[in-house]
N, C-alpha and C positions, 0 to 999 in steps of 0.2 A: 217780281217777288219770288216766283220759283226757282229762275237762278240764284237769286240769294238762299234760299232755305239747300238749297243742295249742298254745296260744300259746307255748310255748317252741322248737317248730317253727317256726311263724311266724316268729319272729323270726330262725330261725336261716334260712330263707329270704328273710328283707327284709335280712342282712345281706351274705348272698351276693350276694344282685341287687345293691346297691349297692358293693360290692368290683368286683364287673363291668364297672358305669358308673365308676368310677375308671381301672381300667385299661382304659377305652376313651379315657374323656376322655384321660387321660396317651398315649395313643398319638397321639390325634387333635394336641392339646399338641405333643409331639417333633417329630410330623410337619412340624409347621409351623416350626418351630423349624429343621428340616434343611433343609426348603426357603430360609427367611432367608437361612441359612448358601449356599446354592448362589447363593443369588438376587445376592450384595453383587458386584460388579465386582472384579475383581483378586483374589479368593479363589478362584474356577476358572474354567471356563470356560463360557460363557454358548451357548445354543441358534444353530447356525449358521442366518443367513438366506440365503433364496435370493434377495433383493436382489442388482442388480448390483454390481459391487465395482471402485473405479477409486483408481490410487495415487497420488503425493505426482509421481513422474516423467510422468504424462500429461497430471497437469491444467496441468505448468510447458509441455510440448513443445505444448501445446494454445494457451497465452496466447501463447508465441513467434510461432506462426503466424496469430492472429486477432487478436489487440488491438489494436486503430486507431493505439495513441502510438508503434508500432513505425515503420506507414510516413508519421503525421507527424514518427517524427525525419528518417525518409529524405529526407523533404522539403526539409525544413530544410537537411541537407545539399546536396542536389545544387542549394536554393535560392544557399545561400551559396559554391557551386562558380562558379555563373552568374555571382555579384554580382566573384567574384575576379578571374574569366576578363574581364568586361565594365571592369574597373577600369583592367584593365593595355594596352586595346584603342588604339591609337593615333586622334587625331582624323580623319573622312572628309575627302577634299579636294574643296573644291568647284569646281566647272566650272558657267560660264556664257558668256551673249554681251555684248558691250560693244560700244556704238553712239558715236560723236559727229559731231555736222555729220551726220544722216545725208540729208537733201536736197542739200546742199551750196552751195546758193547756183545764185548765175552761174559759178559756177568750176566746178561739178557735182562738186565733193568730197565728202567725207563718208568717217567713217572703222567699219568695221564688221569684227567679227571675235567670235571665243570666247579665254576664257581660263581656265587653271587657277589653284586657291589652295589651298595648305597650310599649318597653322598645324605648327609644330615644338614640341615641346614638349618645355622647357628646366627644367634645374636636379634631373633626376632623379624627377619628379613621379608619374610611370605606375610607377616602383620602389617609390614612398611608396604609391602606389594598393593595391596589388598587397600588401602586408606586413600595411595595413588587415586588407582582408578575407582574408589568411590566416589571420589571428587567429579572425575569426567561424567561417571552417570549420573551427579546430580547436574553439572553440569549441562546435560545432555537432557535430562526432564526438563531443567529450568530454558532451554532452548525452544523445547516443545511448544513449553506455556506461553514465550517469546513469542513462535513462529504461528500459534492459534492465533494473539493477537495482531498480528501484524496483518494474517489472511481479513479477519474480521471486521478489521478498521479499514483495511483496503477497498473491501465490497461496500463499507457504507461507504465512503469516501469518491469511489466510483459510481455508487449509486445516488449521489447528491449532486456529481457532473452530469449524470444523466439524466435526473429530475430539472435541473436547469439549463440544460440541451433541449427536454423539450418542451418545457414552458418559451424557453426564446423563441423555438420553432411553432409554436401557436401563435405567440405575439406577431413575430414576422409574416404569417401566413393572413390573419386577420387584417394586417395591417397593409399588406399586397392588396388583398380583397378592394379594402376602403379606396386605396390611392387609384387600384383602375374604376373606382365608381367615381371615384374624383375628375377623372381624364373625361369619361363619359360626360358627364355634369360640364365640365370646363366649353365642350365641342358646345355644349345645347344652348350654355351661355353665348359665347359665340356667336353661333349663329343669331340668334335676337337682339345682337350688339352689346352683352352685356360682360362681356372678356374679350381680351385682346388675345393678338397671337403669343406674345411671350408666356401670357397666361398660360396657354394650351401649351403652352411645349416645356414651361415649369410643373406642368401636371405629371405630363409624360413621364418628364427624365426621374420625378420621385416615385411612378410608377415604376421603370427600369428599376432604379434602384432599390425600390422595395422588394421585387423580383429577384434581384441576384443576392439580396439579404434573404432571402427563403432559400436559395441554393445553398449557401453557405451554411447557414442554422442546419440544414438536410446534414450535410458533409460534418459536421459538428458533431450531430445525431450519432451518425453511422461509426465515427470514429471513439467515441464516451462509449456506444454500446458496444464495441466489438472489443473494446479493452475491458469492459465490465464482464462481459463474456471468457475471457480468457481468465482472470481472476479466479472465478467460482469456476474454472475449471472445463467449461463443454462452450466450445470456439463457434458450435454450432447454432447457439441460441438462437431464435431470432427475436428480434426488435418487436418488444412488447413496451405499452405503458407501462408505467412507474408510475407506481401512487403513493402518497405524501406532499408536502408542503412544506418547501423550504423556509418560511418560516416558525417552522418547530425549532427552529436551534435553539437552546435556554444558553443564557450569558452565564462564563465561568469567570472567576479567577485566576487570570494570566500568570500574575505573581508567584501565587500556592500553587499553581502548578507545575509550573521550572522547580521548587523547590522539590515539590513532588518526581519531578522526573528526574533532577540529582540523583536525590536519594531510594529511591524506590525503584528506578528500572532496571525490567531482567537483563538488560542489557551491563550493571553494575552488579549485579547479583552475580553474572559471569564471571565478571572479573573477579569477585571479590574468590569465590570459587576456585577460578586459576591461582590466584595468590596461596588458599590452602593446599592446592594440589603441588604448588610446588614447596611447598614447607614440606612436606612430606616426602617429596620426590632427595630435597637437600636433607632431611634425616637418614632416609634411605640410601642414600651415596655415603655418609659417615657411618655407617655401619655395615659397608661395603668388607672391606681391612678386614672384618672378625672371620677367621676363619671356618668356611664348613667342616663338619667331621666327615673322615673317609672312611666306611667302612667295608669292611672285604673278606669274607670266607669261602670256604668250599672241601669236598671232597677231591681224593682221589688214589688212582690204584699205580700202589706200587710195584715194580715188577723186580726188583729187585732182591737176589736170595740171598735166603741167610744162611749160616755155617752148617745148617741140618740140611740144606738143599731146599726150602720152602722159600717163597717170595714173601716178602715183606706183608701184601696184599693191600687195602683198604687203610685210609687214613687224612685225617683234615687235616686243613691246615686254613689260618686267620692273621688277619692284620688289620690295623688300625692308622691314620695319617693324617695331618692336616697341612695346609699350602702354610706355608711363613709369610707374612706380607712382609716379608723385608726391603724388598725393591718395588714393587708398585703397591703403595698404599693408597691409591685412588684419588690420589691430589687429583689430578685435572678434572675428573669426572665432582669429587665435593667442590671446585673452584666455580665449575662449570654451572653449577646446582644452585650455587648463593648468586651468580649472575641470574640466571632464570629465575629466584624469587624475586630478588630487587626488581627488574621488570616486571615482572607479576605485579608487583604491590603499585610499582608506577604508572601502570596500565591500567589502576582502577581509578589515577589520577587524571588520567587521559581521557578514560570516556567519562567521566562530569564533567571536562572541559570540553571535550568535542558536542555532548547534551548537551551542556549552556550554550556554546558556538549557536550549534542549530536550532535551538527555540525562541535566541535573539529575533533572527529574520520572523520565523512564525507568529512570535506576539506581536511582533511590529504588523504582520498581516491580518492577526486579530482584531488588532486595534485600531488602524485605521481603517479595516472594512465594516467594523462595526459602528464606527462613526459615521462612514459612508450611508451604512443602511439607515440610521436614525434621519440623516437628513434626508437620502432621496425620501424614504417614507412620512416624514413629519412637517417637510419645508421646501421642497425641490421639487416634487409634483405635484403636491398639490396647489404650488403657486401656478407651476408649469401649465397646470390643466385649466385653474382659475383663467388664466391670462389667456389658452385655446379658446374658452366656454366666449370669454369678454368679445375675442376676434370675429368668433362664429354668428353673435348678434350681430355684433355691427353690420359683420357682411348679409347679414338676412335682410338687414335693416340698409343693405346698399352702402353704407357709412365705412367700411372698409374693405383694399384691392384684396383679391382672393391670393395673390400673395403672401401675405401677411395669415394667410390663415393657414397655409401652407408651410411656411416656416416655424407656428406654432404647432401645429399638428408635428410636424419631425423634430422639434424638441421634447413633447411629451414622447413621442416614440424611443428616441434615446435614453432619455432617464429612466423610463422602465425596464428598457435593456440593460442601460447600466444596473439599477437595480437588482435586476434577478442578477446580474455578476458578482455584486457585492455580498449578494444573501450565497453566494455558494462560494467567495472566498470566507465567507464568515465562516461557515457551518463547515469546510473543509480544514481553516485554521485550528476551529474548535474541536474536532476532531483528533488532528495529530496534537492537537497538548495533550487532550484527555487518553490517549494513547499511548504517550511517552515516545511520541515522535516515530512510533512504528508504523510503517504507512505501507511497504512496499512487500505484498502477498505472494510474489513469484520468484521471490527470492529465493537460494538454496539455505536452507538451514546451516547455521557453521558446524566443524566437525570438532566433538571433542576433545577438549586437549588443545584445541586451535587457538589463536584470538579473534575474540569476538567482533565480529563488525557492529557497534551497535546501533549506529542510525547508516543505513547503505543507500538511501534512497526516500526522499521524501517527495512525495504527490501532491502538488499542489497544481491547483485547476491551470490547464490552458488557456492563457490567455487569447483571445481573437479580438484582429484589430477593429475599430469600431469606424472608423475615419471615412469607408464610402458607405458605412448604411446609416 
């Protein structure tokens, strides 16, 4: 009888011990399970850093005061202030001395004195001067207001790359975290026969790879903030959080705003500008022909005697002249002048073509990231996660291989990544429309009088490839 009651103990304590290691493993299981659950971005809230923390308002009041293309617009202005003021400047007059006979012979004449010469200048020409380069300085203001915007749009724009640098770099890191508590978890299975080796070594390799997905998100980081840096002007900054939430972007109006940018941008204001500067430059050239008036007097002393033996002494003399345009009436320069306006005028036809060109591609990026975001957000993850949550029972419940929960867990981790890309080509899109396509803050200012560049450079987020994380 005692041999029988023995091995029926036995087993009734090998069954126990192993009821034990189930509900360990199922705790250890859950455990990591809750963790996932805390880990995902936008499901709660994530461990605060004692990193410094700098906003969307400092880094703009920062670029206002440091960025070099601030005081080369000033330049340009107060250049083409100069050029207006020296246009409208009347000719100097000259003064010299004028000799004739100055030996005089036997008679001891000779005539010597100074005179003055002013050239007059006819037909309205210093008003024509003067209208020119009003055009360049306003030209040259309207660049200014250009080149504030472009700085301004660039720091948020760089600072919505950098907000979604490092939100993927928390996701990634979190999600590194999980995958080696996974590998962990995978070993202890194991060992109590309840995973196999491909299991452990399917752990691993999404550990590895979660790992070189946190490198890269770093190197991502580094390269958004060192260009966000250079923008606002001090290369020295260092790597602070950013605080906001990409999803603050409000939904514009794609349509009304291409038409907005047609017709509204300073970058058409230029033009339109050069168009007046040269109407006036071709007035100016046809009233080139009118002659100035020459005028010219002066003293001087004659040495020449008269019949009583006295010299002549003291005496003026004047004249008056004007150039005949009879051989250069300034054909080529008026020829030359109605070519420069016809350009002008066709240059303002150019950049609403060249704006429409360029905001073609941007709405199309508005649009389908906006689409994007609605699904990953409304239909994409949350099935994604539904169908994790479904994996992660079964497997507690033994009912499904830890493969399978592992394959859902780096689905949900991709469409989150995708997501945050989409929410920052959104918000990056929506940016350069509500901008008029000016994106690019380190640009040099154009120089007045010049043509305008009006889209040089458009920022749109770095794409990084997704295919090993």
């Amino acid at each position: 009888m005692n041999n029988l009651i023995m091995p029926v103990k036995f087993l009734r304590v090998r069954v126990d011990t192993v009821s034990a290691l189930r509900r360990v493993i199922r705790f250890v299981v859950s455990f990591s399970w809750a963790l996932f659950f805390v880990a995902l971005p936008g499901r709660s809230q994530t461990i605060p850093s004692e990193q410094k923390r700098i906003t969307l308002e400092e880094l703009q009041q920062m670029a206002l005061q440091t960025n070099p293309t601030f005081r080369q617009s000033a330049a340009n202005i107060q250049a083409a202030e100069g050029r207006k003021k020296q246009s409208g400047s009347y000719p100097n007059p000259t003064v010299g001395y004028q000799g004739e006979q100055i030996r005089g012979g036997a008679f001891h004449g000779g005539e010597q004195g100074f005179f003055v010469q002013q050239d007059i200048v006819l037909g309205g020409k210093l008003d024509l001067n003067r209208k020119i380069f009003d055009q360049e300085l306003k030209q040259a203001e309207t660049e200014a207001e250009e080149q504030k915007l472009r700085v301004v749009t660039n720091v948020r724009m760089s600072y919505t790359q950098a907000l979604a640098a490092q939100q993927t770099l928390e996701l990634r890191q979190n999600l590194s975290k999980l995958a080696d508590d996974a590998v962990e978890t995978s070993h202890q299975l194991a060992n109590v026969g309840q995973a196999d080796a491909p299991d452990v070594l399917e752990s691993e390799v999404e550990a590895q790879q979660a790992q070189l997905a946190v490198t890269m998100a770093e190197q991502n980081q580094q390269r958004v903030w060192r260009a966000l840096a250079a923008v606002v002007g001090n290369p020295r900054l260092p790597l602070m959080k950013v605080e906001g939430k990409l999803e603050d972007t409000p939904t514009v109006n794609a349509d009304e705003l291409v038409e907005k940018i047609v017709n509204e941008s300073p970058a058409v204001r230029i033009a339109e500008l050069g168009v007046k500067r040269a109407e006036a430059a071709s007035a100016r050239a046809k009233r080139e022909p009118i002659p100035d008036l020459q005028l010219r007097g002066g003293m001087q002393q004659n040495g020449e005697l008269l019949a009583n033996g006295r010299a002549v002494g003291l005496q003026g003399f004047a004249g008056v002249g004007v150039r005949i345009p009879i051989f250069d009436r300034n054909q080529g320069n008026i020829a030359a002048a109605k070519a420069d306006e016809e350009r002008a005028k066709r240059e303002v036809e150019r950049v609403k073509l060249v704006l429409r060109e360029r905001a073609a591609s941007v709405v199309q990026n508005y649009t389908f990231s906006q689409t994007a975001v609605e699904r990953y957000k409304n239909q994409m993850i949350p099935r994604a996660q539904k169908a994790y949550e479904m994996y992660a029972k079964k497997y507690r419940e033994m009912a499904a291989a830890y493969p399978q929960v592992l394959i859902a867990q780096r689905t949900v981790m991709q469409l989150e990544v995708s997501y945050i890309t989409a929410l920052e080509n959104f918000a990056t899109s929506s940016l350069s429309l509500q901008s008029y396509l000016l994106t690019d803050g380190l640009e040099a200012p154009s120089q007045p009088g010049g043509i305008d560049r009006p889209v040089r450079e458009v920022n749109m987020p770095f794409q990084m490839s997704t295919s090993s994380q």
